[in-house]
DSSP file (Angstrom, degrees, kcal/mol; ACC not computed):
  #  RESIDUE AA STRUCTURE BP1 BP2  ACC     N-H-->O    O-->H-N    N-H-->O    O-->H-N    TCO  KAPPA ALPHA  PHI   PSI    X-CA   Y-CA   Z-CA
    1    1 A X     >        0   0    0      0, 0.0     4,-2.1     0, 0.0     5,-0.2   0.000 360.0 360.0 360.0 -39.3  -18.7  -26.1   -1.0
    2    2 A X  H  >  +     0   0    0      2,-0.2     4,-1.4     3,-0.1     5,-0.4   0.923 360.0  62.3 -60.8 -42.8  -20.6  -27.3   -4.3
    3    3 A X  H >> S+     0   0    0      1,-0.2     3,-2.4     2,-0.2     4,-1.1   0.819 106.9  42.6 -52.8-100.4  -22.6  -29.8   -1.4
    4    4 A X  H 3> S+     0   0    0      1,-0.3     4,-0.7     2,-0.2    -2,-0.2   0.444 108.4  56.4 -80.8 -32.9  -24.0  -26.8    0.4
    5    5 A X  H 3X S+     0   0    0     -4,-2.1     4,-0.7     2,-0.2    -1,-0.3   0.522 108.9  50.0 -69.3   9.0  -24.9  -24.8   -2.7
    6    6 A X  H <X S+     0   0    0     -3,-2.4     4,-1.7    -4,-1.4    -2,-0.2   0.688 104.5  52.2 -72.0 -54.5  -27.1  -27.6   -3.9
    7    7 A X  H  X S+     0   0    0     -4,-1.1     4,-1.0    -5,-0.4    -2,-0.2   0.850 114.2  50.4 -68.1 -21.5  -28.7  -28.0   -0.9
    8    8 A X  H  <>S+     0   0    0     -4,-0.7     5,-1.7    -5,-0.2    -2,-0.2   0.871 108.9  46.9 -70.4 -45.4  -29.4  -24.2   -1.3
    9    9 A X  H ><5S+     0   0    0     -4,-0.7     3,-1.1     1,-0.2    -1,-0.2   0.800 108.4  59.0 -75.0 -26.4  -30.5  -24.3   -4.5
   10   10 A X  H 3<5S+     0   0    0     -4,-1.7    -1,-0.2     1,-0.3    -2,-0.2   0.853 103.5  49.2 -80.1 -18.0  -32.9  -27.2   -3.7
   11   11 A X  T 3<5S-     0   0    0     -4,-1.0    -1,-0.3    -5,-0.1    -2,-0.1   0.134 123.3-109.2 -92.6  21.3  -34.7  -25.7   -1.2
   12   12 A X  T < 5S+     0   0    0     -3,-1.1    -3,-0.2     1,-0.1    -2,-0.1   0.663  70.7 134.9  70.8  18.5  -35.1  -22.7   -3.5
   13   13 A X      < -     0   0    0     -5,-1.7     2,-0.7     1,-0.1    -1,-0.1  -0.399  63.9-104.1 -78.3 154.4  -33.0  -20.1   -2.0
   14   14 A X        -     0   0    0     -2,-0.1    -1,-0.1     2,-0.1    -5,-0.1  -0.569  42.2-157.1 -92.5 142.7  -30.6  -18.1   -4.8
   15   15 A X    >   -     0   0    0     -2,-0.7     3,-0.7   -10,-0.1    -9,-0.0  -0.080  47.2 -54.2 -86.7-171.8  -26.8  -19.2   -4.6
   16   16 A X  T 3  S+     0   0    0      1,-0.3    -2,-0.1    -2,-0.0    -1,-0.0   0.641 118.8  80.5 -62.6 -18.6  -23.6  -17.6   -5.6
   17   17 A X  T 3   +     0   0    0      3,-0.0    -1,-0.3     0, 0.0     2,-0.2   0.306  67.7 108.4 -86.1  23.7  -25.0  -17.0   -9.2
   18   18 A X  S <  S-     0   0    0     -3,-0.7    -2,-0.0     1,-0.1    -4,-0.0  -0.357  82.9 -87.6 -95.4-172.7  -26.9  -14.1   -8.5
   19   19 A X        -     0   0    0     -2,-0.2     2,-0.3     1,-0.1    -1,-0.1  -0.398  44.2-129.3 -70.4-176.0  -26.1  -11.2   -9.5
   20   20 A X        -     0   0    0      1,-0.2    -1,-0.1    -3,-0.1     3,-0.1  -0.853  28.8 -90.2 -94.9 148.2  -23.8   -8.9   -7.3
   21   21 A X        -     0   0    0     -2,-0.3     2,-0.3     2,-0.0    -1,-0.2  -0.053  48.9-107.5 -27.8 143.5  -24.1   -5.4   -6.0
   22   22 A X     >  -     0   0    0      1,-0.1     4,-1.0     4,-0.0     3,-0.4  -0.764  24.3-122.5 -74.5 156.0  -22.5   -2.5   -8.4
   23   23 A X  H  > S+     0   0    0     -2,-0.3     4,-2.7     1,-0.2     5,-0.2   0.746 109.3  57.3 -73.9 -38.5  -19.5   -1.2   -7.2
   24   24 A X  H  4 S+     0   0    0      1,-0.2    -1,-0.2     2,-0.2     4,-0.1   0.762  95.8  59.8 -44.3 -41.6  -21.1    2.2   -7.2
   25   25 A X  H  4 S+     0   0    0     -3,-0.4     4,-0.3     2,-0.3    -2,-0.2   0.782 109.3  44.8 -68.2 -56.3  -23.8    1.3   -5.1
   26   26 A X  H >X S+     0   0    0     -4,-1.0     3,-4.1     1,-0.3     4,-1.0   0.977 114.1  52.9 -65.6 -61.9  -20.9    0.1   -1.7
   27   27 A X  T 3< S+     0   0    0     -4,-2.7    -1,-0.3     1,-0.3    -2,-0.3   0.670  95.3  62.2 -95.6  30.6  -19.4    2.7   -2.3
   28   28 A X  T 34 S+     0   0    0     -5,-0.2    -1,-0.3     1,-0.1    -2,-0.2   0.587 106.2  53.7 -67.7 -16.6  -22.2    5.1   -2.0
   29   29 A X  T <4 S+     0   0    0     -3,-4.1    -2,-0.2    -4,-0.3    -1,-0.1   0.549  84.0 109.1-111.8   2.4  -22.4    4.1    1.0
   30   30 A X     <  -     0   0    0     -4,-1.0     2,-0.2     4,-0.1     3,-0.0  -0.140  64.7-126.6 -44.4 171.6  -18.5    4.7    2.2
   31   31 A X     >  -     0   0    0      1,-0.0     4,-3.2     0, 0.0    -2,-0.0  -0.470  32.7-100.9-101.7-177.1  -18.0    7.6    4.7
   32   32 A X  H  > S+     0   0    0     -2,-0.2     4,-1.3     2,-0.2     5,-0.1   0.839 124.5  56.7 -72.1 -41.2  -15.5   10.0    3.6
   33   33 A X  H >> S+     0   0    0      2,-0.2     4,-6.0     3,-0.1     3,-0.7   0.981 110.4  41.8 -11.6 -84.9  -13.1    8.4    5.9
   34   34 A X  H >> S+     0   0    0      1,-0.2     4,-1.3     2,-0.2     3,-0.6   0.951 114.1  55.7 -36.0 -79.6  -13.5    5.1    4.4
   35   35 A X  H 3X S+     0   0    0     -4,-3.2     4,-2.1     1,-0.2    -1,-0.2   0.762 111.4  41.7 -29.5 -32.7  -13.4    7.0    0.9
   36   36 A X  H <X S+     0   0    0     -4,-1.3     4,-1.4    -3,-0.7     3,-0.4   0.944 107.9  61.0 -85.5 -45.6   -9.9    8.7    1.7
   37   37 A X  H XX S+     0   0    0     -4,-6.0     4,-4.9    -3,-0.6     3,-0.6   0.940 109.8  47.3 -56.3 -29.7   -8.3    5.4    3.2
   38   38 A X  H 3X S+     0   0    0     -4,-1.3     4,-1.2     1,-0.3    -1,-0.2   0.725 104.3  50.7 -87.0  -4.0   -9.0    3.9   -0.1
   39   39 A X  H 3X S+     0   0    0     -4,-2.1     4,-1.2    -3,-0.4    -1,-0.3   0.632 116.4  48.0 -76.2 -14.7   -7.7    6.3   -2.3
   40   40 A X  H <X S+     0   0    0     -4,-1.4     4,-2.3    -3,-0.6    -2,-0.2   0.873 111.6  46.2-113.4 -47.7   -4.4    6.2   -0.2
   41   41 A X  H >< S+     0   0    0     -4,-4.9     3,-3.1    -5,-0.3     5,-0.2   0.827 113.2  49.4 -60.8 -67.7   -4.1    2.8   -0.1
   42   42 A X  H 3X S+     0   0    0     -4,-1.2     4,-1.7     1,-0.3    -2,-0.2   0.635 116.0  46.6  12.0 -69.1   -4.9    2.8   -4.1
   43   43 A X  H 3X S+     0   0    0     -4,-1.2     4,-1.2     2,-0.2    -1,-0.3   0.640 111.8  52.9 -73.7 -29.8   -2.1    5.5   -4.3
   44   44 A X  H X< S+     0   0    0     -3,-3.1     3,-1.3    -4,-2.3     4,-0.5   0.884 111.9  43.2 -63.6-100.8    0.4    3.3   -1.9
   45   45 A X  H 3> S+     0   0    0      1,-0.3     4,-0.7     2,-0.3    -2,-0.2   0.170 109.9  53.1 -33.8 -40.7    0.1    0.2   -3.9
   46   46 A X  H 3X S+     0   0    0     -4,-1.7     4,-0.7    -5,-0.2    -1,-0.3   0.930 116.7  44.1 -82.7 -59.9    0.5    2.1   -7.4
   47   47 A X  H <X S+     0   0    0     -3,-1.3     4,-2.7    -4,-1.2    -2,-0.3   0.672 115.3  48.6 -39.5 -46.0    3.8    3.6   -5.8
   48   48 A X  H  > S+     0   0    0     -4,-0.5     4,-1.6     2,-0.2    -1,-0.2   0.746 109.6  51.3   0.7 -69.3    4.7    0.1   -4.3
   49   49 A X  H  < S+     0   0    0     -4,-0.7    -2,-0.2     2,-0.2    -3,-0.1   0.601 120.0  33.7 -72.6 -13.9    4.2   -1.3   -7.5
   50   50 A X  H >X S+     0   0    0     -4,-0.7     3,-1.6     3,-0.1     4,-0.6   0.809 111.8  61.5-101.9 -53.7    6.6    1.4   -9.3
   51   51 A X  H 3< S+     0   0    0     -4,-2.7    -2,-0.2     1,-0.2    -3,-0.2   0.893  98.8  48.6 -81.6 -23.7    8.9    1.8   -6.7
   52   52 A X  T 3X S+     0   0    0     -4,-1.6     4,-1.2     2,-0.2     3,-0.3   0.686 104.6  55.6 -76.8  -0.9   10.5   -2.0   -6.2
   53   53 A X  H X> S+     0   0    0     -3,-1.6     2,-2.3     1,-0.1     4,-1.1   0.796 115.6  44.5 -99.1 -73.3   11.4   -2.9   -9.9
   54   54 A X  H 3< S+     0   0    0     -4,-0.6    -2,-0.2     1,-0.3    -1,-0.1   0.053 109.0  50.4 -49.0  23.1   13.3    0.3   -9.6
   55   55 A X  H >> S+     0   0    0     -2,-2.3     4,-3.0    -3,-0.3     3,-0.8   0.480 114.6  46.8-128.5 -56.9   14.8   -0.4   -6.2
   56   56 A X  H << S+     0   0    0     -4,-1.2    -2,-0.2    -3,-0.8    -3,-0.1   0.766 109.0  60.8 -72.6  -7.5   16.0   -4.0   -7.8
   57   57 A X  T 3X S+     0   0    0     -4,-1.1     4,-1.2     3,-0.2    -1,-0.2   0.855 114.0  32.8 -46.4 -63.0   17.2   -1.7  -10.9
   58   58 A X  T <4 S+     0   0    0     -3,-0.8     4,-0.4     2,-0.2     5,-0.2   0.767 108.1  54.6 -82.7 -58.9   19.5    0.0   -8.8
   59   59 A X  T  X S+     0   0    0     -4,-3.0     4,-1.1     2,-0.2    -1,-0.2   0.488 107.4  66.3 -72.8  -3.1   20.9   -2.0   -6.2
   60   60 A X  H  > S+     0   0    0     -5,-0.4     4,-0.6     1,-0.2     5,-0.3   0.994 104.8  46.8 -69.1 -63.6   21.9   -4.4   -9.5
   61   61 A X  H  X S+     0   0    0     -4,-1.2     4,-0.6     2,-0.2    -1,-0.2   0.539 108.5  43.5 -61.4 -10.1   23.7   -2.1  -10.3
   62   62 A X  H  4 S+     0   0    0     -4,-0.4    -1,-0.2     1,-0.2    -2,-0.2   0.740 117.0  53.2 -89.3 -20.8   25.6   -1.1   -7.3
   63   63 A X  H >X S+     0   0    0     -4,-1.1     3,-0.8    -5,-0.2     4,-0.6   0.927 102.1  59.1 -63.5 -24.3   26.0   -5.0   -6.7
   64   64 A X  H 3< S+     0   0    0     -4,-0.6    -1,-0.2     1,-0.3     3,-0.2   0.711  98.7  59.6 -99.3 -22.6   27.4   -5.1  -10.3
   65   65 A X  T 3< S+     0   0    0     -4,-0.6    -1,-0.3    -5,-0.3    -2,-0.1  -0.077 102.3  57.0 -94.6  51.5   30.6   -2.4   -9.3
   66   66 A X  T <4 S+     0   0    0     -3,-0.8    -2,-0.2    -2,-0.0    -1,-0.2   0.248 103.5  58.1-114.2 -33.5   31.7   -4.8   -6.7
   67   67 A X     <        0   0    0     -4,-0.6    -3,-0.0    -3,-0.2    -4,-0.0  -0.136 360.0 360.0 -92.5-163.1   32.1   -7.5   -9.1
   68   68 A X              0   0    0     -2,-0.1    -4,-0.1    -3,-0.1    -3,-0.1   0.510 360.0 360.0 -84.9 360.0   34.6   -7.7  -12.4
């Protein structure tokens, strides 16, 4: 990959180091669709993220009244 932004940069074209977009700016251009799938995935993921350390929390313990 470094090969082919060299050759980019030598013919004078701008490479990966330029700046990027703001993040305000994409999504200004979401639909409201778009907008809503990503608040629900957002809102999945957070829930996700909460709900399996408390799933292995739980079933430990029901594994743990099986043993001595």
């Amino acid at each position: 990959m470094r090969k082919i932004d060299q050759q980019i940069s030598i013919k004078g074209h701008a490479t990966s180091t330029s700046e990027a977009a703001p993040y305000s700016k994409m999504l200004s251009l979401a639909t409201k669709g778009e907008l809503i799938m990503m608040v629900l995935g957002h809102t999945c993921a957070a829930l996700t993220g909460f709900a399996i350390p408390v799933f292995s929390y739980l079933f430990g313990d029901v594994l743990d009244g099986f043993g001595p």
